[in-house]
N, C-alpha and C positions, 0 to 999 in steps of 0.2 A: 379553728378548723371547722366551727359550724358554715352547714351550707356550702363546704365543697367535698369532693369526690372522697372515698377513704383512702384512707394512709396506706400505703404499699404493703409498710411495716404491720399494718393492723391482722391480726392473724386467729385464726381459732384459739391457739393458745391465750395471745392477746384479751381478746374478749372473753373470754373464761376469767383471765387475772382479775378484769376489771368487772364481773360481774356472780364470779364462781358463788363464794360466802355467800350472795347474796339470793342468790337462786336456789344454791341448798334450802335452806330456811324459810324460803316461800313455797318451796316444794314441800318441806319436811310438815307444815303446817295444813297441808293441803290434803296428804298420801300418809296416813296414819303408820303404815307398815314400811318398817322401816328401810328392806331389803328391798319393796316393791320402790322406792322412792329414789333408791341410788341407781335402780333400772333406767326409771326417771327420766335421772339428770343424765348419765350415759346417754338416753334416746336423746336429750336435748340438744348435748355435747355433738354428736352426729350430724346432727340437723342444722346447726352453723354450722361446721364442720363444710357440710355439702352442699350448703346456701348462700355463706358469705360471701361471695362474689357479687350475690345479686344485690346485696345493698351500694348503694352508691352517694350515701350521703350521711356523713357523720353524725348528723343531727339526727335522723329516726332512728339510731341504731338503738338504743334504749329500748324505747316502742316495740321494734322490731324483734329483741332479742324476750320480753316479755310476751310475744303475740306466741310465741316458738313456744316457750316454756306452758302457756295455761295449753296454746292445743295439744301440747305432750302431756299434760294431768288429765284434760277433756278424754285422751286416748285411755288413757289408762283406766277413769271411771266407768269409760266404755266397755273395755277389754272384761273386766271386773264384773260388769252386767252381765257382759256374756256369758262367764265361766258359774255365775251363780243362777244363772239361767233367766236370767231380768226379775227375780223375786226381789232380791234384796236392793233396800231404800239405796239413794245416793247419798255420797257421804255431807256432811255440813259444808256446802260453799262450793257443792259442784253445781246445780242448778245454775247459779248464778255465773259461775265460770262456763256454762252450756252456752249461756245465754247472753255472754259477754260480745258484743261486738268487738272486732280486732281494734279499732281506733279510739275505743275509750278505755280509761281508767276501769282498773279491777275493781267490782262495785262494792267488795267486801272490802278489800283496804280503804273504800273512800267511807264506808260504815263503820268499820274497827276506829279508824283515826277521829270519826265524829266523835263519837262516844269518850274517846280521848281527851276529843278537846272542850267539852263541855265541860272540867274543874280547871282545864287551863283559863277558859272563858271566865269563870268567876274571879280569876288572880289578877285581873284587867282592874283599871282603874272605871268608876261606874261609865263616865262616860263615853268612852271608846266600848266599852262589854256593848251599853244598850246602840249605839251605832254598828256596833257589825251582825245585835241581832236582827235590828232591823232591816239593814240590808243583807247581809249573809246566811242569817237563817231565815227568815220570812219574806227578804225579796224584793224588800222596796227599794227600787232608784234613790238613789242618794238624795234627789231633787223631792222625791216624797219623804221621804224618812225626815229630808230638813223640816219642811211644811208639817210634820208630823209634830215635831221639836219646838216647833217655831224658832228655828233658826236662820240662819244664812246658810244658803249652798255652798259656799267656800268653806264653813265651820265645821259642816257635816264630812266634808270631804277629808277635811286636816284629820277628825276623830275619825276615820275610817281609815285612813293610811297609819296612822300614828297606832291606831289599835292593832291591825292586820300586823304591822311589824313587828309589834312586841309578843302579839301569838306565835309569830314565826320562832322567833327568838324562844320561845317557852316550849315550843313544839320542839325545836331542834338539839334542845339540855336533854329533852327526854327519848327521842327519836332519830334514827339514822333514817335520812327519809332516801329511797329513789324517784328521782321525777324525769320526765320525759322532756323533750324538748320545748315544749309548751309550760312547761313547772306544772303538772299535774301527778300526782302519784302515782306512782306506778306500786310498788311497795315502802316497804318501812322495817327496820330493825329497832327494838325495843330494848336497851340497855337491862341486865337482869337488876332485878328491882322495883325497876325502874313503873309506877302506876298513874302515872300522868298528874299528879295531882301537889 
């Protein structure tokens, strides 16, 4: 269905089934109070509701139905400035949802999950670990990080998919991830217990 028109069948309800859980819990983490939060998702629920038509393509819906949700928390933070009469601070992780452009990852899930994955990183075997720091945390081309190694380009690249995999695989025992069309985060659910490590 990626890359063509939405499903007839696809409905508010629909999108709700397939994304409700998911949005409580990324609201409920957002909107400290807990009455204010179910407002929230109500305002959310409206908002497809009154919009779904205008998507037209299966693949951004993710995206889309996440761009709804932070501007219905953005509102809210706002509403909340207002009534306290702009004295009171914003809560942990609204600035950054202020400041979030609609087309990227939420910059707090892409922070909470670093922090994550830094004991998953250590469970790596050494040589894939120091291949995706060098290229995944620090940024080197694969073509430098080999030269760094003194390796071959093809070598570097194997330890760099081979590592990426198994993080995936370590990330996913521990994390219900949402991603976008692009495999980028959108959010995550955390199994209780569950410390990454």
């Amino acid at each position: 269905m990626t890359g063509t028109a939405i499903d007839a069948r696809l409905d508010t309800e629909g999108v709700w089934r397939e994304f409700g859980a998911q949005l409580g819990a990324f609201v409920r983490r957002r909107v400290s109070d807990p009455d204010r939060a179910e407002d929230v998702l109500g305002e959310i629920v409206l908002r497809i509701h009154r919009n779904l038509d205008r998507v037209d393509d299966r693949e951004h819906l993710t995206r889309w139905v996440y761009r709804i949700t932070r501007n219905a928390i953005i509102d809210e933070y706002r509403r909340a400035q207002r009534e306290q009469g702009r004295r009171a601070p914003l809560p942990d992780g609204a600035a950054e949802l202020i400041a979030d452009t609609p087309d990227e990852a939420e910059p707090g899930v892409l922070r909470e999950l670093a922090a994550c994955l830094r004991p998953l990183l250590d469970r790596l075997p050494p040589e894939q670990r120091r291949a995706l720091e060098l290229t995944d945390l620090d940024g080197l081309t694969q073509t430098d990080a080999a030269a760094r190694e003194s390796m071959s380009v093809s070598g570097m690249k194997s330890r760099v998919q081979r590592g990426r995999r198994r993080l995936a695989e370590l990330l996913g025992r521990c994390c219900a991830l949402t991603l976008d069309a692009r495999g980028v985060p959108m959010d995550y659910t955390p199994p209780a217990g569950c410390h990454c490590g």
